[in-house]
HTML snippet that shows the backbone in 3Dmol.js (N, CA, C, O; Angstrom):
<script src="https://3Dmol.org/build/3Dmol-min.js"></script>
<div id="view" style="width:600px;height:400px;position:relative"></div>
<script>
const pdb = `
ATOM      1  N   UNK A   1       1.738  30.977-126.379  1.00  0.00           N
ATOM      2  CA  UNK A   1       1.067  30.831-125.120  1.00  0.00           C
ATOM      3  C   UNK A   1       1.962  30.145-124.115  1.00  0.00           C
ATOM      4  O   UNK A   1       2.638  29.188-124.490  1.00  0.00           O
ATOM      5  N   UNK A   2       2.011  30.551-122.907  1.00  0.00           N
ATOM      6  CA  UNK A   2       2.635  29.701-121.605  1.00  0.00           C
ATOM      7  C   UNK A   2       1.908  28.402-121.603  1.00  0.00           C
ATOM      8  O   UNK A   2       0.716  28.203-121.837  1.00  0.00           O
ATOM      9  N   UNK A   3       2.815  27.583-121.306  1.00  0.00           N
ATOM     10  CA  UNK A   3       2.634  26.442-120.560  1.00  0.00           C
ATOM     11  C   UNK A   3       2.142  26.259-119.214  1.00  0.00           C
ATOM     12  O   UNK A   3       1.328  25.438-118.792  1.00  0.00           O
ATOM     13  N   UNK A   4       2.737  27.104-118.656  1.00  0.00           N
ATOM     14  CA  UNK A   4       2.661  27.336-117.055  1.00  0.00           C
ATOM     15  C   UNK A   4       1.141  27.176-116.372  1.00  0.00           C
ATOM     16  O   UNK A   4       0.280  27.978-116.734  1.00  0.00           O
ATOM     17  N   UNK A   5       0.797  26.130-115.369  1.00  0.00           N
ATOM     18  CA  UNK A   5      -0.484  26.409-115.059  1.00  0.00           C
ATOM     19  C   UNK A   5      -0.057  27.378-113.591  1.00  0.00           C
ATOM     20  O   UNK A   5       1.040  27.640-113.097  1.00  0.00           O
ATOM     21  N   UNK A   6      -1.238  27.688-113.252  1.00  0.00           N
ATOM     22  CA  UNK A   6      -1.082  27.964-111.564  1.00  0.00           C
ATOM     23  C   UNK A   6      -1.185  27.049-110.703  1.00  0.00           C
ATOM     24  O   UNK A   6      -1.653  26.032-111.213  1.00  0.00           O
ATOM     25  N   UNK A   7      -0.933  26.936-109.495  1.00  0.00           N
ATOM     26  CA  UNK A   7      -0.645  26.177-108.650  1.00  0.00           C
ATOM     27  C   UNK A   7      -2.139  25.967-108.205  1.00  0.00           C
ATOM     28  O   UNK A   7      -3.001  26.833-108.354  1.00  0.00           O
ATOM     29  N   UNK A   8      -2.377  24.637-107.601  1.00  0.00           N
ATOM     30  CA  UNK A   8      -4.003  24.942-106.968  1.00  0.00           C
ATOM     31  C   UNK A   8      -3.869  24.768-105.650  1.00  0.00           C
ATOM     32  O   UNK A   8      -3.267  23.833-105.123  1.00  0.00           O
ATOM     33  N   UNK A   9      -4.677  26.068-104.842  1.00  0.00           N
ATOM     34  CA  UNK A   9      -4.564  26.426-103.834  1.00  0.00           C
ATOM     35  C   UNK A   9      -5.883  25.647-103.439  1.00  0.00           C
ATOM     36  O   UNK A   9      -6.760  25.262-104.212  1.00  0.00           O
ATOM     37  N   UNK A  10      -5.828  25.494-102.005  1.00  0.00           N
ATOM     38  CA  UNK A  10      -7.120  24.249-101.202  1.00  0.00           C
ATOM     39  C   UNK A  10      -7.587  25.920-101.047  1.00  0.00           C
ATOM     40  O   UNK A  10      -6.936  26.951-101.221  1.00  0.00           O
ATOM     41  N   UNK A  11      -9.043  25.681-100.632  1.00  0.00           N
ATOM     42  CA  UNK A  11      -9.850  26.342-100.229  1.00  0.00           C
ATOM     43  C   UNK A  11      -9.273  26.638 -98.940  1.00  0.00           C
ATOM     44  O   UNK A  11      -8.467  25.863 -98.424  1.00  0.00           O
ATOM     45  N   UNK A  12      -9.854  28.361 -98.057  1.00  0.00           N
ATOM     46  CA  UNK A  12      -9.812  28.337 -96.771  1.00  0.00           C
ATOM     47  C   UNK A  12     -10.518  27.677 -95.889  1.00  0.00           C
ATOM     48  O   UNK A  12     -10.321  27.709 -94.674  1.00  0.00           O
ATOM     49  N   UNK A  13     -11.503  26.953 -96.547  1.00  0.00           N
ATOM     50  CA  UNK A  13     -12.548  26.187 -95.463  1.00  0.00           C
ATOM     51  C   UNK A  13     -11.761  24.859 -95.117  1.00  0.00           C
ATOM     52  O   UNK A  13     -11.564  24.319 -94.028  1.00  0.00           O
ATOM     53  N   UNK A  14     -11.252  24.396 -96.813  1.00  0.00           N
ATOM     54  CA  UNK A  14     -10.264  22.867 -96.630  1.00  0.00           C
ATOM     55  C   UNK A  14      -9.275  23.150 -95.252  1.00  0.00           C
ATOM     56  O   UNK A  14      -9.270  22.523 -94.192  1.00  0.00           O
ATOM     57  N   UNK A  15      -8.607  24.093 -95.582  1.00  0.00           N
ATOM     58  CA  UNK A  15      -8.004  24.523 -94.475  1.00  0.00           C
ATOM     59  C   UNK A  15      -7.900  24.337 -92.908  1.00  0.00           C
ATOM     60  O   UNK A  15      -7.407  23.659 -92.006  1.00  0.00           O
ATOM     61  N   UNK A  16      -8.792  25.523 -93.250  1.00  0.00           N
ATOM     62  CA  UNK A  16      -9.683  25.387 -91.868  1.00  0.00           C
ATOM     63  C   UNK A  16     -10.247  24.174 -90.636  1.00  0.00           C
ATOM     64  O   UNK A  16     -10.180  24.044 -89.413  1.00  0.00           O
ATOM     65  N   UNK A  17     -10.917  23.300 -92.008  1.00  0.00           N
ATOM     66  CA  UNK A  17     -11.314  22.051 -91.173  1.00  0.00           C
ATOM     67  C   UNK A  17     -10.364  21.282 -90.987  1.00  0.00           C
ATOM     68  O   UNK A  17     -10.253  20.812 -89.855  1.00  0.00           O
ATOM     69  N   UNK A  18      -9.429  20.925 -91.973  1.00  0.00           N
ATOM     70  CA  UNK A  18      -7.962  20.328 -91.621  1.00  0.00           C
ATOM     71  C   UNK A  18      -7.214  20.747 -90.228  1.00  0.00           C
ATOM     72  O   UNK A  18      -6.913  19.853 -89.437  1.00  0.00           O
ATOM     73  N   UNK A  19      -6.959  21.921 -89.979  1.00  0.00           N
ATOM     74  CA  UNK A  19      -6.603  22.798 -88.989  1.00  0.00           C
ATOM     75  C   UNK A  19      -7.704  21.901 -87.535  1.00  0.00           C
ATOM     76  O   UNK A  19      -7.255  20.969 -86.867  1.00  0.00           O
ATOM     77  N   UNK A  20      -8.883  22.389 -87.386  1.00  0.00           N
ATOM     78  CA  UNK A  20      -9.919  21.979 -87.038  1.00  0.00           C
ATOM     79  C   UNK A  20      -9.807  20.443 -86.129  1.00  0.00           C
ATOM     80  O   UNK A  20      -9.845  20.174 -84.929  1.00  0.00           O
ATOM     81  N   UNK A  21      -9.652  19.633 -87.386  1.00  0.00           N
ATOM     82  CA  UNK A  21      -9.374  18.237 -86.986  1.00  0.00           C
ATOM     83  C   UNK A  21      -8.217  18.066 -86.283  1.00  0.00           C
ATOM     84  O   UNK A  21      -8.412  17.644 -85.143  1.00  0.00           O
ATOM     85  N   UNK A  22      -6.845  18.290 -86.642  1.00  0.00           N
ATOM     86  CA  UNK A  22      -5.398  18.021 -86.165  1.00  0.00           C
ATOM     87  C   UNK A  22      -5.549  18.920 -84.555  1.00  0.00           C
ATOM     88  O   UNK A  22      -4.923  18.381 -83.642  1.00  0.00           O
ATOM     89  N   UNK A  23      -6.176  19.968 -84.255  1.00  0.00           N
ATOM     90  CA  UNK A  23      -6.666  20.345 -83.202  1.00  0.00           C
ATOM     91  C   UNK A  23      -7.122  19.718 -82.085  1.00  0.00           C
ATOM     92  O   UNK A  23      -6.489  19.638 -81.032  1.00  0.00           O
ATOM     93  N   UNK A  24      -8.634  19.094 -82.367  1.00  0.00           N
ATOM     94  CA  UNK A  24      -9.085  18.296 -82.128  1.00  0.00           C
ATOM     95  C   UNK A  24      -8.737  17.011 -81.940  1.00  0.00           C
ATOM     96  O   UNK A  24      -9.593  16.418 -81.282  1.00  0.00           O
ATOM     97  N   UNK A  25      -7.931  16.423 -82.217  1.00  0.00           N
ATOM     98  CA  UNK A  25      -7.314  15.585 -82.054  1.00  0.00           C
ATOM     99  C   UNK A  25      -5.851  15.616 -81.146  1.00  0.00           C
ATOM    100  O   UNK A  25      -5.486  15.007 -80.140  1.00  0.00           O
ATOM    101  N   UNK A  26      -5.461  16.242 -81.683  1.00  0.00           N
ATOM    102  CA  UNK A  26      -4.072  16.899 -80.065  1.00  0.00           C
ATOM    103  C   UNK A  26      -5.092  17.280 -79.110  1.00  0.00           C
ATOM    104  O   UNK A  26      -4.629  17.128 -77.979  1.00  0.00           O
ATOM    105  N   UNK A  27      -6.196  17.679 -79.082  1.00  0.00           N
ATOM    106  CA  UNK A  27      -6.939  17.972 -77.556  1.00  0.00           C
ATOM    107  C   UNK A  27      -7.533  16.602 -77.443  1.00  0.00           C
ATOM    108  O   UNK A  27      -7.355  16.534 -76.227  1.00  0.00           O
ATOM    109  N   UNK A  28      -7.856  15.945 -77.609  1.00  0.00           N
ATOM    110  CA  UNK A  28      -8.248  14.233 -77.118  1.00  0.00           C
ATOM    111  C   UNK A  28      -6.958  13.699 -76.832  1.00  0.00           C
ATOM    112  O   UNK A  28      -6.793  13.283 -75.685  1.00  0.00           O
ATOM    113  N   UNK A  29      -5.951  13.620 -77.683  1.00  0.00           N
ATOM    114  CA  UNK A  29      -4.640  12.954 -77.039  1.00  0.00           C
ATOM    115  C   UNK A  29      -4.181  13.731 -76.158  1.00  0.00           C
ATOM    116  O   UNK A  29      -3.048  13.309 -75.924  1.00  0.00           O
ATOM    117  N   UNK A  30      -4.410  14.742 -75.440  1.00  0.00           N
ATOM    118  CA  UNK A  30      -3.592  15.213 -74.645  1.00  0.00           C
ATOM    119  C   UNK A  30      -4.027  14.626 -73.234  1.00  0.00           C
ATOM    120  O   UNK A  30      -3.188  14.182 -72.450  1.00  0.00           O
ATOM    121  N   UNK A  31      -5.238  14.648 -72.988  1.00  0.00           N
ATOM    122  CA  UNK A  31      -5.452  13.469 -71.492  1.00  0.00           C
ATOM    123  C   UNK A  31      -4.531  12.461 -71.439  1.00  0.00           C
ATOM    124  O   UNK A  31      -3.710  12.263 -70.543  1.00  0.00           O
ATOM    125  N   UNK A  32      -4.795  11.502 -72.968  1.00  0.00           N
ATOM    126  CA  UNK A  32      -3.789  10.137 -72.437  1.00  0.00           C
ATOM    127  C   UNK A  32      -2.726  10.324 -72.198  1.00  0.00           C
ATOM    128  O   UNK A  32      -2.076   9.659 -71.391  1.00  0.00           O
ATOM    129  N   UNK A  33      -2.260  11.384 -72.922  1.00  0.00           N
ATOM    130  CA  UNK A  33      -0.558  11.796 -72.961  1.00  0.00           C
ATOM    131  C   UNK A  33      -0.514  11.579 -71.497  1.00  0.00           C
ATOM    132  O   UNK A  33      -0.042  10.592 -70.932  1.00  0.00           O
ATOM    133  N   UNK A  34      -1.237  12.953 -70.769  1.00  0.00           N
ATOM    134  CA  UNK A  34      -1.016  13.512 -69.503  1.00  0.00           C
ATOM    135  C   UNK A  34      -1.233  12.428 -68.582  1.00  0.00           C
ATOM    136  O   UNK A  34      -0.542  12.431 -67.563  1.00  0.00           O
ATOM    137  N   UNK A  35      -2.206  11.346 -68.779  1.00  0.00           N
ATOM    138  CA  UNK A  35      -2.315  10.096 -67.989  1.00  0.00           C
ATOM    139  C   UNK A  35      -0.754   9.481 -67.559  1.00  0.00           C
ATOM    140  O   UNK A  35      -0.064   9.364 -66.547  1.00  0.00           O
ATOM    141  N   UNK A  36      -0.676   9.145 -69.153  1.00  0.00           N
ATOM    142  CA  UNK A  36       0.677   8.726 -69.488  1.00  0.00           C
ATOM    143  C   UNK A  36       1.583   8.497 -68.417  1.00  0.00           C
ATOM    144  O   UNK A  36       1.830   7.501 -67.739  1.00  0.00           O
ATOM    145  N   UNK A  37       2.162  10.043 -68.433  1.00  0.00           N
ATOM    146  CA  UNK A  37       3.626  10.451 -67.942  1.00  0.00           C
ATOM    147  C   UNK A  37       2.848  10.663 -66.605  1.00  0.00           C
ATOM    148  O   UNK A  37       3.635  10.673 -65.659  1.00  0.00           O
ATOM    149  N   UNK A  38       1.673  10.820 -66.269  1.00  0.00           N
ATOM    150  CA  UNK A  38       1.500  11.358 -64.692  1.00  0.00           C
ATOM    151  C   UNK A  38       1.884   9.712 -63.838  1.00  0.00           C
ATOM    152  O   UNK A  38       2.309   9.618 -62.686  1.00  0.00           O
ATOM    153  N   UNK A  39       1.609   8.627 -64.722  1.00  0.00           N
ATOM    154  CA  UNK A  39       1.471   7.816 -64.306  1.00  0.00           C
ATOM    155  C   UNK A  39       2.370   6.925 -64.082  1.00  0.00           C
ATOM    156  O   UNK A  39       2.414   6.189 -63.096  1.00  0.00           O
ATOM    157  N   UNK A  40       3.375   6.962 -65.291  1.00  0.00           N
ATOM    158  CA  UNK A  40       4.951   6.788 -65.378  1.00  0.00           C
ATOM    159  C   UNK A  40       5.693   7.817 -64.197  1.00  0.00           C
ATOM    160  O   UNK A  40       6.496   7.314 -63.411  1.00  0.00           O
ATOM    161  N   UNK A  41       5.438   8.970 -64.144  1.00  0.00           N
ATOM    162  CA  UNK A  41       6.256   9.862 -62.837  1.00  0.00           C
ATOM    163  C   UNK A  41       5.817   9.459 -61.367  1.00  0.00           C
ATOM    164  O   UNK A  41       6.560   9.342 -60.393  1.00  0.00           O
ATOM    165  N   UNK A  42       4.872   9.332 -61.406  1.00  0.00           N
ATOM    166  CA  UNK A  42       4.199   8.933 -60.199  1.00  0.00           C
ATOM    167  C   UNK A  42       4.363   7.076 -59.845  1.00  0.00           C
ATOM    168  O   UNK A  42       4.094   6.593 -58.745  1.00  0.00           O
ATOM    169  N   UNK A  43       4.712   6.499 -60.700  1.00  0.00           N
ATOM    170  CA  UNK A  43       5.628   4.931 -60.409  1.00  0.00           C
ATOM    171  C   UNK A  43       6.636   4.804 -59.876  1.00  0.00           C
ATOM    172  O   UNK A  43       6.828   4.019 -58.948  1.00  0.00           O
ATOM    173  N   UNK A  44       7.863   5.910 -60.598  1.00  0.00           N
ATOM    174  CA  UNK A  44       8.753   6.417 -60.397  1.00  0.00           C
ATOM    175  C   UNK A  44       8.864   7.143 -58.626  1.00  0.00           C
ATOM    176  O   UNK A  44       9.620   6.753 -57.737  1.00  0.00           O
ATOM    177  N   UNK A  45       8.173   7.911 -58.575  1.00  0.00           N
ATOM    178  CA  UNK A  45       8.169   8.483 -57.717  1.00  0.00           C
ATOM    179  C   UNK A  45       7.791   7.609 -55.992  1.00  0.00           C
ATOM    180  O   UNK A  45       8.234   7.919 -54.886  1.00  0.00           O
ATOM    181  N   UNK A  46       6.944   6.607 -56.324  1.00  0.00           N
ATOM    182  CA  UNK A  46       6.817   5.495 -55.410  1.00  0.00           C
ATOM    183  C   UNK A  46       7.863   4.357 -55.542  1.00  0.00           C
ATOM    184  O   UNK A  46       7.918   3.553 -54.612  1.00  0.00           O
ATOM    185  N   UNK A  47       8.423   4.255 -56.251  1.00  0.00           N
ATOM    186  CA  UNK A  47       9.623   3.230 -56.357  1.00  0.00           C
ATOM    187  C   UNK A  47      10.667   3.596 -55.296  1.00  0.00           C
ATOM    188  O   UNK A  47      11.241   2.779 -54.575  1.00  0.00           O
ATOM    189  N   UNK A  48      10.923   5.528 -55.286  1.00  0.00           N
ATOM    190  CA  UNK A  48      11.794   5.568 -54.338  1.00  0.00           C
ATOM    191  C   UNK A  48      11.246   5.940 -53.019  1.00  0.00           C
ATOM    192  O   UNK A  48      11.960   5.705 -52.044  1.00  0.00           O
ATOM    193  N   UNK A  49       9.999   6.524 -52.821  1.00  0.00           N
ATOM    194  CA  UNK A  49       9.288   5.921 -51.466  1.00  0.00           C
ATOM    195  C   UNK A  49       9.717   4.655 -51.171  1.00  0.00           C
ATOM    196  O   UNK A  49      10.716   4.724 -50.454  1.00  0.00           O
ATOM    197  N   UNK A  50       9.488   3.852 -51.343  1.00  0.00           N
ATOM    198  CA  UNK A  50       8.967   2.124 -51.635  1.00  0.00           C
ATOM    199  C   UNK A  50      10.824   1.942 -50.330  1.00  0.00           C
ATOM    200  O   UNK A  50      11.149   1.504 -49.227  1.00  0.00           O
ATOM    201  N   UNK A  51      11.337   2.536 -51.358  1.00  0.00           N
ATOM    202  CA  UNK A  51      12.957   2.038 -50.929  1.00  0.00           C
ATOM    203  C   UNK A  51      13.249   3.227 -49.451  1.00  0.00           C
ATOM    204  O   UNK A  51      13.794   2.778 -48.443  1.00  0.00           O
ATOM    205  N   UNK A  52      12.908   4.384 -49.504  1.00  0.00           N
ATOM    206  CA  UNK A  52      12.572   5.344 -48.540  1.00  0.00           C
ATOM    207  C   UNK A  52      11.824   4.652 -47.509  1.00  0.00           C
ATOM    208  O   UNK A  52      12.425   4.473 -46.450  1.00  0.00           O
ATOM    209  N   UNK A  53      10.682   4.245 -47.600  1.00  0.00           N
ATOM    210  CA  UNK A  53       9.835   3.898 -46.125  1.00  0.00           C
ATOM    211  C   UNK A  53      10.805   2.087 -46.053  1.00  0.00           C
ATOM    212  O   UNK A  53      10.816   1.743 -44.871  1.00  0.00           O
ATOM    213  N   UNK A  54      11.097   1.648 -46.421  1.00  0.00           N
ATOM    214  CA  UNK A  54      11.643   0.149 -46.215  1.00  0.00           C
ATOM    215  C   UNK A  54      13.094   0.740 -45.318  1.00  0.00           C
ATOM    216  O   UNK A  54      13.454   0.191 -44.277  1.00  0.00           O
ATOM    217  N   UNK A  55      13.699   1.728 -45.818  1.00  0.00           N
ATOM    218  CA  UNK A  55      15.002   1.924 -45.050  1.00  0.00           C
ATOM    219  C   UNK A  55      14.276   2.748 -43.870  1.00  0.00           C
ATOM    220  O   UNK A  55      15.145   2.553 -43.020  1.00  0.00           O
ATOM    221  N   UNK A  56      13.571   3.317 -43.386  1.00  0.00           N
ATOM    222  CA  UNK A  56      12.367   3.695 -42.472  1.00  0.00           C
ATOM    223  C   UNK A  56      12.141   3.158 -41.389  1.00  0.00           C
ATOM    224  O   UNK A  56      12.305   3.620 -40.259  1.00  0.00           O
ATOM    225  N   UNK A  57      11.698   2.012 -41.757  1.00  0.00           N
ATOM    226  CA  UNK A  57      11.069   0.444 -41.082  1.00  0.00           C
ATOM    227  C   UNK A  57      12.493  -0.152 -40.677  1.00  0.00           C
ATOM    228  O   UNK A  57      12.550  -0.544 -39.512  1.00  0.00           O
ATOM    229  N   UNK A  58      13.304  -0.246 -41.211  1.00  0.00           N
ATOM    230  CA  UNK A  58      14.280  -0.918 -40.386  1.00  0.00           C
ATOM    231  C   UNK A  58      15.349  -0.149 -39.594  1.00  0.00           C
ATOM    232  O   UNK A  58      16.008  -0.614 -38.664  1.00  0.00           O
ATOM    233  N   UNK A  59      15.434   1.214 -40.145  1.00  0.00           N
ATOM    234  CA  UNK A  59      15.874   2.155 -38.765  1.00  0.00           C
ATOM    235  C   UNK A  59      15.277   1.945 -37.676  1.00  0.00           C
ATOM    236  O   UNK A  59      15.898   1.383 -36.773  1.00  0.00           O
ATOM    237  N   UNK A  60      13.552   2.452 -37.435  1.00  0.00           N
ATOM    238  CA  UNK A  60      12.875   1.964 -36.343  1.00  0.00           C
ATOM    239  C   UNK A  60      12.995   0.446 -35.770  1.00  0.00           C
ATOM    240  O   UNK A  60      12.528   0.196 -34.659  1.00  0.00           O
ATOM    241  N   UNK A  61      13.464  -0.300 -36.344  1.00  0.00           N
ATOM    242  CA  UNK A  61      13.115  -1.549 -35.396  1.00  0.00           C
ATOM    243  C   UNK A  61      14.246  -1.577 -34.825  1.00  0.00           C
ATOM    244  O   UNK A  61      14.337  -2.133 -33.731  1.00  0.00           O
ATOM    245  N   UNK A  62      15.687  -0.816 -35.607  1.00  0.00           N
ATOM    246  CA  UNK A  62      17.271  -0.875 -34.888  1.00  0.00           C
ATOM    247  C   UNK A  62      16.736  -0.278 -33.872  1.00  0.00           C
ATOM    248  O   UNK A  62      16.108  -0.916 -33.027  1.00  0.00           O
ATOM    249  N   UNK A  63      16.924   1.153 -33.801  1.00  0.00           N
ATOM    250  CA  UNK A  63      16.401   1.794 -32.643  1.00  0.00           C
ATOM    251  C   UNK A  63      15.521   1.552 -31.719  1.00  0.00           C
ATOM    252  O   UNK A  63      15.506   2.091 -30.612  1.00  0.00           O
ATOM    253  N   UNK A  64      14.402   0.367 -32.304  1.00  0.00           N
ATOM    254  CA  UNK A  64      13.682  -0.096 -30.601  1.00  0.00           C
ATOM    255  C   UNK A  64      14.631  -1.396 -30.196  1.00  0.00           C
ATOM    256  O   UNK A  64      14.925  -1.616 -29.021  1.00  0.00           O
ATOM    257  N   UNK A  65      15.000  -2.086 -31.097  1.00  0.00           N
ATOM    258  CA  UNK A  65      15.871  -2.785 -30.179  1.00  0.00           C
ATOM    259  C   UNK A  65      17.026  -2.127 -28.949  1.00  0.00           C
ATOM    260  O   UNK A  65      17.230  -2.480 -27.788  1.00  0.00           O
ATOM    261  N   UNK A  66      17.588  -1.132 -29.712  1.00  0.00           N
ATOM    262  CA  UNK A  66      18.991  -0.192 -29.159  1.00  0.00           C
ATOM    263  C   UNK A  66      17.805  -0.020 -27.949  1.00  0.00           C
ATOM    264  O   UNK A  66      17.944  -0.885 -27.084  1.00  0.00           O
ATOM    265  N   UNK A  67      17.036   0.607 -27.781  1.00  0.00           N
ATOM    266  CA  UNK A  67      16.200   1.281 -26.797  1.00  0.00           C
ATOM    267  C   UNK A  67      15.471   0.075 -25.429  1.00  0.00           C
ATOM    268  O   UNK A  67      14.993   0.334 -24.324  1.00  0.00           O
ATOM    269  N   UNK A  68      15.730  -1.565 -26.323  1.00  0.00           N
ATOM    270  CA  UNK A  68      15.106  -2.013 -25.604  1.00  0.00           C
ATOM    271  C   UNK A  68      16.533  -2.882 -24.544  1.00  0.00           C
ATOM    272  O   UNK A  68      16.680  -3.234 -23.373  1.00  0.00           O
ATOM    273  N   UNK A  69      17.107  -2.899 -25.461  1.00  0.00           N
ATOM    274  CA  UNK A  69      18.465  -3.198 -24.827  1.00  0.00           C
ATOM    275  C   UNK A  69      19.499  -2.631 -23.593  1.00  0.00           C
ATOM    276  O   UNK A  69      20.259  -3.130 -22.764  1.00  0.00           O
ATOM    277  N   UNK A  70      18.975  -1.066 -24.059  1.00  0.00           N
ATOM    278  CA  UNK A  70      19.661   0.076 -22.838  1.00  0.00           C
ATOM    279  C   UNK A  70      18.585   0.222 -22.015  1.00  0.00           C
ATOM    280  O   UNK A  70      19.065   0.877 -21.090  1.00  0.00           O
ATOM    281  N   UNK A  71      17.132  -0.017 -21.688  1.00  0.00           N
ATOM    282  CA  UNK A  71      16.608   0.055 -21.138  1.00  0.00           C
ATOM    283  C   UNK A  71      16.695  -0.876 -19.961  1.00  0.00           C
ATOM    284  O   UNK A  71      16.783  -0.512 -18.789  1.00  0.00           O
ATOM    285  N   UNK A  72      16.664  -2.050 -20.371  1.00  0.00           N
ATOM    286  CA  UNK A  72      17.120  -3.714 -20.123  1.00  0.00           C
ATOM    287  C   UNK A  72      18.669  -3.301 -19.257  1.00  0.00           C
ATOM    288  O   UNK A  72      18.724  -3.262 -18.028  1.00  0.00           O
ATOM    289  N   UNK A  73      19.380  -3.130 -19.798  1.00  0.00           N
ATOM    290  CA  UNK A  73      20.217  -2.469 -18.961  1.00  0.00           C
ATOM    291  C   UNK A  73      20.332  -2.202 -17.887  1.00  0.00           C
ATOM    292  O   UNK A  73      20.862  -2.765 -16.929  1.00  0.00           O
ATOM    293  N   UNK A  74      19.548  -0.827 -18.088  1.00  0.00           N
ATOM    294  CA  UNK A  74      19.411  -0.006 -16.887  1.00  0.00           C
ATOM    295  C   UNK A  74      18.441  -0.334 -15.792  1.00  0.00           C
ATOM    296  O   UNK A  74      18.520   0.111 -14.647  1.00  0.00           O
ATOM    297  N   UNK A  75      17.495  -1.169 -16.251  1.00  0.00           N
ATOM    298  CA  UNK A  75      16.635  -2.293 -15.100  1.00  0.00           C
ATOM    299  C   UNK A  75      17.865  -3.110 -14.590  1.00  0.00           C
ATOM    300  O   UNK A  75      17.947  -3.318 -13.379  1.00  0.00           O
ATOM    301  N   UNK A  76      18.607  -3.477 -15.240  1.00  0.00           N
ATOM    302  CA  UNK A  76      19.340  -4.767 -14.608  1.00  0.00           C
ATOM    303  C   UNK A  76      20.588  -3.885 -13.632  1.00  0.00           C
ATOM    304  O   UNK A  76      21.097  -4.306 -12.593  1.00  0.00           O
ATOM    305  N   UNK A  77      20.800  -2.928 -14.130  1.00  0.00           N
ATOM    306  CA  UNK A  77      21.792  -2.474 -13.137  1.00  0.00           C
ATOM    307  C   UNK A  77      20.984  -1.399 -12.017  1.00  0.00           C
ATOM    308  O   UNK A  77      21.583  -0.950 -11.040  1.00  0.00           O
ATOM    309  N   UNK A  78      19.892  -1.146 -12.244  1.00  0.00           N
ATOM    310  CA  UNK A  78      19.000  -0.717 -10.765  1.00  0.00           C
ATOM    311  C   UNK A  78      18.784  -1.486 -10.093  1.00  0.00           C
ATOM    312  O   UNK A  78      18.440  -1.096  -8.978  1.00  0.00           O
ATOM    313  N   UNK A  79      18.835  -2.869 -10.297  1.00  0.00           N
ATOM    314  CA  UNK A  79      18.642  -3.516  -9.582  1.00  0.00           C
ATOM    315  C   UNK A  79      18.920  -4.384  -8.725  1.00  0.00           C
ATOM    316  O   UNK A  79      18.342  -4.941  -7.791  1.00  0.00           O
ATOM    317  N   UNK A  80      20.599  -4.415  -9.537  1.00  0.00           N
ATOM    318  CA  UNK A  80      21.689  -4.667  -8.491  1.00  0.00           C
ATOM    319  C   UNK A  80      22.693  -3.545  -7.724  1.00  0.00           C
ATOM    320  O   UNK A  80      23.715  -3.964  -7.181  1.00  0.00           O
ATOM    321  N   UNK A  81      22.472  -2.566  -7.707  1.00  0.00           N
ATOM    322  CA  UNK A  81      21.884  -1.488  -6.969  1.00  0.00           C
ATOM    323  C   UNK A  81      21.200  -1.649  -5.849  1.00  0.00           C
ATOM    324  O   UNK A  81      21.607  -1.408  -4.713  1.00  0.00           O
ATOM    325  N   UNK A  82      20.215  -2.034  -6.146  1.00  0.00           N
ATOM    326  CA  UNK A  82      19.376  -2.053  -4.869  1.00  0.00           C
ATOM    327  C   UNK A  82      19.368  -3.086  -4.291  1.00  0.00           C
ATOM    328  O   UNK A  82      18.526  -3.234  -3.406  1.00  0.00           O
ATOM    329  N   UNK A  83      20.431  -4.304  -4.633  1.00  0.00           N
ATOM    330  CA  UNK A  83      20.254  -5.366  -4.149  1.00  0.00           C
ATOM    331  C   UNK A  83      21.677  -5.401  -3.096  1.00  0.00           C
ATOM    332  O   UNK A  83      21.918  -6.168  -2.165  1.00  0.00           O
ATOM    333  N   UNK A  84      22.583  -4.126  -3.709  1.00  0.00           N
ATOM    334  CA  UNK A  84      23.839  -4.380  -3.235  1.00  0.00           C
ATOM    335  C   UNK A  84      23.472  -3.155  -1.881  1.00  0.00           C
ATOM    336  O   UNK A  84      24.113  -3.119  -0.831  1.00  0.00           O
ATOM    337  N   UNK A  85      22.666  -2.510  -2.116  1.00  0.00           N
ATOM    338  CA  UNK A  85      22.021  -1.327  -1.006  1.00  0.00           C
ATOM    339  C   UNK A  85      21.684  -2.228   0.542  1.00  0.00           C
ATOM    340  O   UNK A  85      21.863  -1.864   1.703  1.00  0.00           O
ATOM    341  N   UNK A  86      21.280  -3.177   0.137  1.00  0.00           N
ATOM    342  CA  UNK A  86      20.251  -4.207   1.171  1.00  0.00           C
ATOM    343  C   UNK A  86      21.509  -4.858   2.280  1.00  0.00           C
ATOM    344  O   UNK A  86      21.196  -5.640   3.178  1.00  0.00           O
TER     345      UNK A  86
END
`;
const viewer = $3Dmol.createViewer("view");
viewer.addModel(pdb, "pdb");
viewer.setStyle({}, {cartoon: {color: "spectrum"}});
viewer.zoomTo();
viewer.render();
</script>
């Protein structure tokens, strides 16, 4: 007589529900996942806003100074102009 047994095979239902569960479970972790990284990319993604609108803000204030300066200017030399007119 052989020795040999056969191998024991799980049921298709064992299967199945195994299958089933590991499913089920990658579909519940997949929100947090997606939380996750939306939330990590989107940190990321405001970090270089953050540094974007700050270099923003201080272009504009160069430029109203530059603007308030040549403006200033050009009052001060209309007006000796019109003083040298007189």
């Amino acid at each position: 007589m052989s020795t040999c047994t056969k191998p024991v095979q799980k049921q298709p239902s064992t299967k199945l529900s195994l299958t089933g569960v590991g499913l089920c479970a990658l579909c519940c972790a997949l929100p947090l996942i997606a939380t996750a990284l939306g939330l990590g990319s989107l940190s990321t993604v405001a970090f270089y806003l953050e540094k974007a609108g700050l270099g923003l803000i201080l272009l504009g204030a160069f430029l109203s100074i530059i603007f308030y300066v040549s403006s200033r200017k050009r009052n001060l030399d209309a007006a000796q102009c019109a003083t040298a007119k007189r």
